[in-house]
ZAMAR-665382 format. One record per residue (C-alpha): x negated, y, z negated; residue in one letter. Coordinates in steps of 0.001 Angstrom, whole numbers, plus 500000, padded with zeros to 6 digits. Each point is the difference from the previous one (the first is absolute). Layout:
BEGIN
XYZa/...
***
This chain:
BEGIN
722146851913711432x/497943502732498342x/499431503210502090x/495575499339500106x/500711495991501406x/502505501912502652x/497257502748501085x/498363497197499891x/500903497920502585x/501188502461502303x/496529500902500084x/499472496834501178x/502650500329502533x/499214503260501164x/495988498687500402x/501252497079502338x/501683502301502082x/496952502220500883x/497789496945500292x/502766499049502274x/500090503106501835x/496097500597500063x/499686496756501588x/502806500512502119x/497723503081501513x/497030497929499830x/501163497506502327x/501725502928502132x/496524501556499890x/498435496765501640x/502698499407502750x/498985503550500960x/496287500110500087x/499569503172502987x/501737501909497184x/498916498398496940x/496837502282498562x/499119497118497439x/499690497314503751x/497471502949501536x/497579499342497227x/499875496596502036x/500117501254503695x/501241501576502786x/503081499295502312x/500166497099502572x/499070501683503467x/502555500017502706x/498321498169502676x/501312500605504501x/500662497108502045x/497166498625501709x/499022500954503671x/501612498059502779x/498612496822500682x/497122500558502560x/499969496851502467x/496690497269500900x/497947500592497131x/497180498276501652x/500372501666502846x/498591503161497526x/497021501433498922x/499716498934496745x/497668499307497173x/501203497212497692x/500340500618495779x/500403496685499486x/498049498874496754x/499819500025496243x/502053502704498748x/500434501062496759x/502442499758497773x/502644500704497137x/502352497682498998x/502948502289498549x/502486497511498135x/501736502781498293x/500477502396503316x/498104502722498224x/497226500933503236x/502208502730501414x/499610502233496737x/497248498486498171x/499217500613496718x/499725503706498755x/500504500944504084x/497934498044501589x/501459498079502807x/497752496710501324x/500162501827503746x/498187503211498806x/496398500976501016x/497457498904497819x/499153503069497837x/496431500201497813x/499387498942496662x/498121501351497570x/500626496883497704x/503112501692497875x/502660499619502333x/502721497199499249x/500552498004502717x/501611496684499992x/499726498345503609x/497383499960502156x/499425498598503490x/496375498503500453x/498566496609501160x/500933498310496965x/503090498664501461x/500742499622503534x/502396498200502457x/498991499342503843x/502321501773502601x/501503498375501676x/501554497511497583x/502632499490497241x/499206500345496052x/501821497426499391x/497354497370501216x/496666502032499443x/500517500183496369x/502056497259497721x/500836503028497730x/501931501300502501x/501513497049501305x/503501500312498878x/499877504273499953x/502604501683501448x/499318503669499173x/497779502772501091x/496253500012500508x/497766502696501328x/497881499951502955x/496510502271500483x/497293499631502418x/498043503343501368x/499987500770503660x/496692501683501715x/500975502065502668x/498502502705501971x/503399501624501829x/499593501453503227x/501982502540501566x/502302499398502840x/500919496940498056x/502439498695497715x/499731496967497707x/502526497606498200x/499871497487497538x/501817496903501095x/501441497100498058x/500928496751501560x/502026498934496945x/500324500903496415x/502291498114497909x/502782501531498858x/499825503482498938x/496502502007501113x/499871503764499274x/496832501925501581x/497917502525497957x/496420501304501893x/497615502113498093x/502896500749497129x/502933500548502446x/502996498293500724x/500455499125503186x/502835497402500927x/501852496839498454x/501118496984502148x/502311497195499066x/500060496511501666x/496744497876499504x/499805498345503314x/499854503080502705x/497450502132500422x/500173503803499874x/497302502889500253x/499311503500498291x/498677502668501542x/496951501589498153x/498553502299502421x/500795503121497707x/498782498192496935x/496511498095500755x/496542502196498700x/496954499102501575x/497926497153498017x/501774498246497362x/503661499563499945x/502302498642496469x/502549497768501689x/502211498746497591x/503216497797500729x/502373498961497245x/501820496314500968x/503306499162498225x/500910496512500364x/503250500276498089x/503402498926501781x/503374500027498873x/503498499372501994x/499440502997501939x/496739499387501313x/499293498418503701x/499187497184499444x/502094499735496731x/498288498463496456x/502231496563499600x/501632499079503039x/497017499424502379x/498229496209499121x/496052501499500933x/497372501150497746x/500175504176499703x/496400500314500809x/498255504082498461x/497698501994501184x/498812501275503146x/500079496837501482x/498637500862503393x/497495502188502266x/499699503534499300x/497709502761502426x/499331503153500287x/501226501192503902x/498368502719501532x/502613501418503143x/499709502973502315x/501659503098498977x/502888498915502509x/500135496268500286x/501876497383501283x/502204498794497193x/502629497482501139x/500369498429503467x/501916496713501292x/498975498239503083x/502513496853501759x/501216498320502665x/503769501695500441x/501260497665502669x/498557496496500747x/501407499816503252x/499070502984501694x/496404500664498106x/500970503301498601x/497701500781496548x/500612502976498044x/497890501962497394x/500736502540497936x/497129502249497645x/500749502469497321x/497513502323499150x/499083502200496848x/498528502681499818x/500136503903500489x/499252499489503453x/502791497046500358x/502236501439502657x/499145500409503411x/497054498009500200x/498893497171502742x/499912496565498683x/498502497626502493x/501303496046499628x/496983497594501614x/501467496292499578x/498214496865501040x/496534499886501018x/500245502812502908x/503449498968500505x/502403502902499127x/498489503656499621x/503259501880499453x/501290503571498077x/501942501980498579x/500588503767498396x/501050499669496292x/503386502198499174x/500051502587497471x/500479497439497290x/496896498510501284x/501235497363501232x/499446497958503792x/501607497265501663x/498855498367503259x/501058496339502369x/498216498230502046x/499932496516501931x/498026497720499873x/498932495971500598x/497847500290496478x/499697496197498679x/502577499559497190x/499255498703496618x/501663496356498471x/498580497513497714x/498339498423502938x/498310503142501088x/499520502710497554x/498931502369502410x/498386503277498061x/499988502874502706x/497519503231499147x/501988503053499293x/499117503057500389x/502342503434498814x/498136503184499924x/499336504136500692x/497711502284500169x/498433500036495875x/501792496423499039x/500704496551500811x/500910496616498444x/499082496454501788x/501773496947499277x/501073495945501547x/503432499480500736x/501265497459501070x/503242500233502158x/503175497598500019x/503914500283500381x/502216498584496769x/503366499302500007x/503137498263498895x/502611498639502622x/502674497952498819x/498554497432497333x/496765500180501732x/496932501954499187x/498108501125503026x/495589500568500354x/499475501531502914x/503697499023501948x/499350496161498590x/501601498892497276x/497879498812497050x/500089497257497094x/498222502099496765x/498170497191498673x/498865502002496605x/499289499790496422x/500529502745496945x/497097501681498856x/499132502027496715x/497163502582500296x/497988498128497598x/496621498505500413x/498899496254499565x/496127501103500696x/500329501751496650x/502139500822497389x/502796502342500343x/501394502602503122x/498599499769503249x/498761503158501355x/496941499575502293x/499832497888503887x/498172496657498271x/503579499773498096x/501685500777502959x/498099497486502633x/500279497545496995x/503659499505499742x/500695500963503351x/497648496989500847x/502236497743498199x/502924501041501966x/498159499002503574x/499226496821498492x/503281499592499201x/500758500204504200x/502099502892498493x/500678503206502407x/501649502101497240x/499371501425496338x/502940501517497961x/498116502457497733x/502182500327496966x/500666501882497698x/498642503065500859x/497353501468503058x/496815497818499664x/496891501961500434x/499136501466503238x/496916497508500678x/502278497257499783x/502705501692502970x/496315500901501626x/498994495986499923x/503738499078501827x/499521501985502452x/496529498540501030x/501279496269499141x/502780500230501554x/502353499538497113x/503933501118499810x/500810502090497029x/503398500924497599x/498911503146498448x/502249500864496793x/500414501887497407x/500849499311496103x/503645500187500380x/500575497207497851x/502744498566498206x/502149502343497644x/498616503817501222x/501700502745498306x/502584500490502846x/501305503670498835x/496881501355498758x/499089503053502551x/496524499753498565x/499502496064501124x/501171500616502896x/497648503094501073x/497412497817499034x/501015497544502011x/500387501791503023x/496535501434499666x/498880495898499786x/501382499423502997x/498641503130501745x/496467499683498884x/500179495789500868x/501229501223503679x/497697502804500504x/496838498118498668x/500807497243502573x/502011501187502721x/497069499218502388x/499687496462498969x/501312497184502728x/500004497687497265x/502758500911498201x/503220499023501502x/502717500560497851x/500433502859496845x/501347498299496540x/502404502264498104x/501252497553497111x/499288496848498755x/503060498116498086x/501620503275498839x/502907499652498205x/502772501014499148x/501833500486503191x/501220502777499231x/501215503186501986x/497061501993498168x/497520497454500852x/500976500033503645x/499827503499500071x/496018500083498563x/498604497884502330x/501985501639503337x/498452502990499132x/496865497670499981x/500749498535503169x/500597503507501644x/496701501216498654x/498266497111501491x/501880500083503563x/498879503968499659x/496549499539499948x/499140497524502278x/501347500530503617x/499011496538501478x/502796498576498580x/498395497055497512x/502605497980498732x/501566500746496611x/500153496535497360x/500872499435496301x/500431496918498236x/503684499784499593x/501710498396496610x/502952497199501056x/502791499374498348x/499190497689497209x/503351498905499003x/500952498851503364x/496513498574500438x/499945498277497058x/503436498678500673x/499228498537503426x/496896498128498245x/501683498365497226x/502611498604502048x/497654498369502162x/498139498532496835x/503126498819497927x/501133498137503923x/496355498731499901x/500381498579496177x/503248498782500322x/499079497883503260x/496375498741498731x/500449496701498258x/496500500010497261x/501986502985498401x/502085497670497787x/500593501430496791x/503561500069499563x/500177503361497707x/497884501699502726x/502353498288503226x/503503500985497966x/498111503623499758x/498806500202503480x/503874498955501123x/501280502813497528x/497600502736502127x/501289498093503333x/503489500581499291x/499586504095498947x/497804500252503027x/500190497703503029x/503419500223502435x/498417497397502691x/497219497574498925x/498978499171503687x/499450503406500866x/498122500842497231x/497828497161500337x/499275500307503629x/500100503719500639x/497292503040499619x/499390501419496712x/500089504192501529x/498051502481498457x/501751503062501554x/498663503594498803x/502243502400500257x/497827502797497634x/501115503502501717x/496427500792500087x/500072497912502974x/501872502584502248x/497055502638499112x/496686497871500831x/499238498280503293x/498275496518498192x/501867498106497906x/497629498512496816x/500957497537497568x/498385498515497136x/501209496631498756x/498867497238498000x/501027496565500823x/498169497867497860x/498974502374497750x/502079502061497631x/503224498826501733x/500317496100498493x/499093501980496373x/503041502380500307x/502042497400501691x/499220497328497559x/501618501932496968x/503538499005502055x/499294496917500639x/500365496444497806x/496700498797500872x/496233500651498930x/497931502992502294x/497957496607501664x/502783499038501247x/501516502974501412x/496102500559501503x/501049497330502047x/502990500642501038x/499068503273501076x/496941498871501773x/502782497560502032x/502534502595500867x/497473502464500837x/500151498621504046x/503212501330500338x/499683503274498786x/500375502937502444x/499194503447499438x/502172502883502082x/501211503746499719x/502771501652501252x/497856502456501635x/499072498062502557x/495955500995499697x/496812498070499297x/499830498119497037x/496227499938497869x/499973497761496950x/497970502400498521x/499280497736497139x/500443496488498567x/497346497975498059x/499059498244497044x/497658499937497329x/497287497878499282x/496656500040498463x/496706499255501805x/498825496527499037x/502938499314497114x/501316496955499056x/502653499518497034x/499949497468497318x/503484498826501757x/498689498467503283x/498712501448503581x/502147502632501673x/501889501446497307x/500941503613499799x/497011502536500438x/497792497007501894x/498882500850503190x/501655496692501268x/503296501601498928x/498844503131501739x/499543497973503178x/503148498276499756x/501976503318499899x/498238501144502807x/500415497091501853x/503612499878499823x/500565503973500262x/498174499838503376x/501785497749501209x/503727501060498944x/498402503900501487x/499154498511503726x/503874498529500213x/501176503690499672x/500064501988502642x/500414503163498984x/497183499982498388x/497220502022501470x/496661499907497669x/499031498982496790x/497748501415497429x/499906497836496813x/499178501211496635x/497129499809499713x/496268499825501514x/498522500067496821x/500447500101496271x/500628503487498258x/500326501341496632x/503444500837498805x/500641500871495975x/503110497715500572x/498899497011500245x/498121499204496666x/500156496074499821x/496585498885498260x/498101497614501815x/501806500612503059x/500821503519501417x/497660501325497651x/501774503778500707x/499709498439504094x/502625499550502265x/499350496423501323x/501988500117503320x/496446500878502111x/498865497367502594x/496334500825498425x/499038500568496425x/498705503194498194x/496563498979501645x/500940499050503468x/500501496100499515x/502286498467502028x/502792498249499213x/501531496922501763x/503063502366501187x/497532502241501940x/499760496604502159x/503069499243500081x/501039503864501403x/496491499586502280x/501379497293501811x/503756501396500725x/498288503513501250x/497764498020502558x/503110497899501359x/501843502614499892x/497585502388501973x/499503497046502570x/503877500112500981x/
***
C-alpha cells in the first residue's frame, strides 16, 4: 500500500474517532442539561417544588370562592413548560412586549378546558393524551389582613405541580385526593397568575399503576378547585363519633393551626342545643373532649345529619355528621350493634349525565339514585376516593360506602417512592372523610398480587396508617386474590363428574377424554358429584384487614379459562358452569365477613347477535348470569354483602372490541347513558326480597 493511500485512510480513521468522541460529549452534554451551557440557550432548571400543606378537613364547611371555569391552557407534548424556550418557563409572569420578543406559547382564550373535568372528553385531540398540559386562569383578590388564604384542589390527575405569580409552590401525586397550598405569603392584591401544570403520565411505579388497573386514566384537574379564606389560627382537622354504642359516650378531637394554636378554648356544640361542651387545646394545638349522649344515630333507614358546631374566639367550622357504631364480630358485620346484609353495587366516578368524570352533586344524586332504586343500602366506590359530593350525597341518602384507594393489581412492592405515595393516598382519603357516617369500611388493595412477603409488608404499613388516623375503629377490607390452582381444580372436577354422568354428551372422542381427566383427577365419583365445590381464601392479607372481599366471575371469564382444559366447546362449558354454580360455597380461614366484591358480565344495551337471542354480550345472557350468581350467593352463608361490578358502563383502553365495548367495559347494569339493562331487574328484585327478610 503506498504511504499517501495509508495517511490516507487513517485520516479517515482518526476523523471517525472524533466524530465519535464529539458526539459522545454531545449526548453527555444533553443528559446533563443544569450543566450543559449549549441546554441554557433553551432554559432554565426544573424548580424543586415542597410538599403540599396538610389536608385541611370539610371544604364546604369553608369560606371559599370557587375557580371553577375555563382555564387556559398549554398542551406540552414534549415536557418543555418548565424551561421554555430561550428561559421562559409557561408558569412565569406575563412580561411586556414591545413586538420583538420571541415567544413561543401563550395562554389566552383561544383554547380552554372547563374545571372541573378531564381533557380527555372535552377535546377529541386529547382523547388518548397521556402527557402534560398546562393550566392558567387569573384569580382577583383583595387580601385582608388577619387572614390567610389557600388554593385547594379536590383532585388533579396524576402529577399537579403549583406555580402562583411565577413561583413554585408545591407538587402532589395521586389524582383522586385532594390537597391544598397555602398562598397567604404569595397573593398581591387584584389580579393573581395561577398556573398549574397536570401530568397524566403513569408508569409501574405510579398509584394507580399504567397497565394493571382495567379503568380509563382520566387527565386534568378533574374536580372542584377554590380559593379558602381561614383565620390566622383556624381549625384545621377535627373528628367527631360515637366511641361506645352501649354506653353513649362520643368523642371529638380538633387540631388547630396557627401561631396562636396552643392553649386556646375550642368549644364543641353538637345537635341542635344538645351538647355545648370544651376543651383547652395542648401546646401542639391540639383538644380532645367526651360526652354522652341519646343523639339519634344514622343507618340507611334514617340518615340522621346532626348540626355541628367546633369553634373559638376568631374561628370556627360548621358541619352534619351523622353518628353510628361499625363493626366486625365473628363473620358478621354489625350497624349500630345489628348485624347487616350490604346489598351494594360497584361504582366508577364517571358520569352518565355527560361524558366523562363525575365531579359535581347532579353526578353524584344521579348514580347514587340508581343504587336506591336498586333497594341497594351500599356502594363500593372503586378504584380510588370518588369526589367529595358524591360521600356528601351518602350521607344524606342514607347509602353505605367502601372507600378505596388505587392499590391495584401488580404495585411496585419495593419501591420506597410508591409506597410514600401511597401512604399519603390513604391519609388524605381518611382525613377528607373521617367525618362521614357513610363510609363503613377503608379499602387498602384490590386483587394485589403477588403474595409475596414484600407485598404484605406495603399494604400493613397501609393498614397501620389507616387504623392511625381514624380512632373510631372503621373496619379495614381488601379484595383478597384465592388460590386459583386449587380453585380451578375443585371446578373442573365437578364439570368432568357433570359430563361424564349427562347422557346428550355422546361423542365418544370427547367421553374417552373426559374419562382420561376422571382418572388423573377424581378418587370418589359420589363425593364429587354430591359434595360442595369450596372456595377457601387463604391470601395472608386476610390476617391484616377486618372484611374479607372477593372478586369472582362465575359465568364470566371462568368457563373461557376453563374451557381451554376441557374437550368440549365454551357453550357447553357455559352450561355446565351455570349448573354447578348452586353448589358453590365461598369461605376463608379467617373466620370474618365475606363481600363478593365483584362478579358480573358483559353485555351491550339493546344487542342482539347474528347467532340467536342470549348469546354472549346480550343482556339476556347478562340476566342469566345474574340470575344464577344470586342465587348460588344466598346459599352461602358466609357471605355478608355484595357489590357487583358494575352500576354502569365505563371506559377502559382495554377493552377495544368494535361494535361492542367500543373502549367500554360492558359489565354495568346501565349503559354509558343511564339505560337500563334487564340485569338491573333482575338485581332490583333480589335487593327488595332480600330487604323484606
Amino acid at each position: 500500500m503506498s504511504i499517501p493511500r495509508m495517511i490516507q485512510q487513517l485520516s479517515r480513521f482518526f476523523t471517525a474517532l472524533l466524530i465519535m468522541s464529539l458526539s459522545a460529549q454531545l449526548l453527555q452534554a444533553a443528559e446533563s442539561e443544569k450543566e450543559s451551557g449549549l441546554m441554557a440557550l433553551f432554559g432554565a432548571s426544573v424548580p424543586s417544588l415542597p410538599p403540599n400543606a396538610p389536608l385541611m378537613s370539610n371544604l364546604e364547611g369553608r369560606e371559599k370562592t370557587s375557580l371553577n371555569g375555563a382555564w387556559n391552557i398549554v398542551v406540552d407534548e414534549h415536557n418543555m413548560g418548565d424551561r421554555g424556550l430561550f428561559g421562559g418557563a409557561y408558569y412565569a409572569l406575563p412580561q411586556e412586549q414591545t413586538g420583538m420578543e420571541l415567544v413561543e406559547f401563550g395562554f389566552d382564550s383561544r383554547r380552554q378546558l372547563q374545571v372541573p373535568g378531564d381533557w380527555n372528553s372535552q377535546d377529541e385531540r386529547l382523547f388518548r393524551y397521556r402527557g402534560v398540559v398546562w393550566y392558567q386562569r387569573a384569580v382577583d383578590l383583595k387580601p385582608e389582613a388577619g387572614k390567610r388564604y389557600f388554593l385547594h384542589f379536590d383532585g388533579v390527575n396524576y402529577n399537579a405541580n403549583v406555580y402562583l405569580n411565577g413561583k413554585p409552590l408545591a407538587t402532589h401525586r395521586g389524582g383522586y385526593v385532594p390537597f391544598n397550598v397555602e398562598v397567604t405569603d404569595v397573593v398581591v392584591e387584584g389580579s393573581n397568575h395561577l398556573v398549574v401544570r397536570v401530568d397524566a403520565s403513569l408508569d409501574e411505579s405510579t398509584v394507580p399503576t399504567r397497565d394493571t388497573s382495567d379503568f380509563f386514566k382520566y387527565g386534568g384537574i378533574t374536580r372542584d378547585v377554590h380559593l379558602v379564606t381561614v383565620a390566622e389560627t383556624f381549625v384545621h382537622q377535627y373528628h367527631v363519633f360515637l366511641e361506645d354504642l352501649q354506653t353513649r359516650q362520643f368523642k371529638a378531637w380538633v387540631q388547630l393551626d396557627g401561631p396562636a394554636a396552643a392553649n386556646r378554648e375550642v368549644s364543641f356544640m353538637v345537635g341542635k342545643g344538645g351538647v355545648n361542651v370544651s376543651a383547652r387545646t395542648d401546646e401542639n394545638g391540639r383538644a380532645e373532649v367526651s360526652f354522652k349522649s341519646d343523639l339519634a344515630l344514622w343507618s340507611p333507614e334514617t340518615p340522621v345529619l346532626h348540626p355541628v358546631t367546633i369553634s373559638g374566639e376568631g374561628f370556627g367550622v360548621e358541619d352534619r355528621i351523622g353518628f353510628r357504631s361499625v363493626e366486625v364480630r365473628g363473620a358478621e358485620i354489625l350497624l349500630n350493634g345489628e348485624p347487616v346484609y350490604l346489598r351494594g353495587i360497584s361504582m366508577h366516578d364517571e358520569s352518565f349525565l355527560k361524558s366523562g368524570v363525575a365531579y359535581d352533586r347532579a353526578d353524584a344524586e344521579a348514580q347514587l339514585g340508581l343504587i336506591k332504586e336498586l333497594n341497594g343500602n351500599f356502594v363500593r366506590l372503586a378504584h380510588y376516593p370518588h369526589n367529595e359530593h358524591t360521600l356528601r350525597a351518602a350521607d344524606e341518602m342514607g347509602l353505605m360506602v367502601w372507600s378505596e384507594i388505587p392499590i391495584v393489581s401488580n404495585i411496585d412492592w419495593s419501591n420506597e417512592d410508591t409506597l410514600a405515595v401511597a401512604l399519603q393516598q390513604i391519609t388524605d382519603n381518611v382525613h377528607r372523610d373521617l367525618n362521614r357516617a357513610s363510609i363503613v369500611m377503608w379499602s387498602i388493595a384490590n386483587e394485589t398480587m403477588p403474595q409475596t412477603a414484600e407485598r404484605l409488608a406495603f399494604l400493613q404499613k397501609l393498614a397501620e396508617r389507616a387504623r392511625s388516623l381514624d380512632l373510631s375503629n372503621r373496619p379495614l377490607a381488601a379484595a383478597l386474590v384465592g388460590n386459583v390452582t386449587e380453585e380451578f381444580t375443585a371446578v373442573i372436577k365437578r364439570l368432568v363428574a357433570e359430563m361424564l354422568r349427562d347422557p346428550t354428551l355422546d361423542d365418544p372422542a370427547v367421553h374417552q377424554h373426559l374419562q382420561g381427566m376422571a382418572a388423573q383427577l377424581i378418587d370418589d365419583m359420589d363425593a364429587v358429584l354430591n359434595g360442595e365445590i369450596e372456595v377457601m381464601l387463604e391470601d395472608p392479607l386476610g390476617d391484616v384487614v377486618d372484611v374479607i372481599g372477593y372478586n369472582e366471575y362465575f359465568g364470566w371469564y371462568y368457563a373461557a379459562f376453563l374451557n381451554k382444559m376441557l374437550p368440549v366447546d365454551e357453550a357447553t362449558t357455559r352450561h355446565f358452569i351455570f349448573k354447578i354454580m348452586k353448589d358453590i360455597r365461598f369461605r376463608n380461614v379467617f373466620g370474618k365477613p365475606i363481600i363478593i366484591s365483584e362478579f358480573g358480565a358483559g353485555a351491550k344495551k339493546g344487542y342482539v347477535s347474528d347467532k340467536g337471542p342470549g348469546m354472549i354480550w346480550s343482556e339476556e345472557y347478562q340476566q342469566r348470569v345474574y340470575e344464577h350468581q344470586l342465587d348460588m350467593l344466598a346459599r352461602n352463608e358466609q357471605v355478608k354483602g355484595l357489590s357487583p361490578w358494575i352500576l354502569k358502563d365505563f371506559r377502559s383502553a382495554l377493552r377495544p372490541l368494535n361494535g361492542i365495548q367500543d373502549i367500554y367495559n360492558r359489565k354495568g347494569l346501565v349503559s354509558e347513558k343511564g339505560e337500563r339493562k334487564k340485569a338491573f331487574y333482575v338485581l332490583r328484585d333480589f335487593y327488595a326480597q332480600s330487604a323484606s327478610e
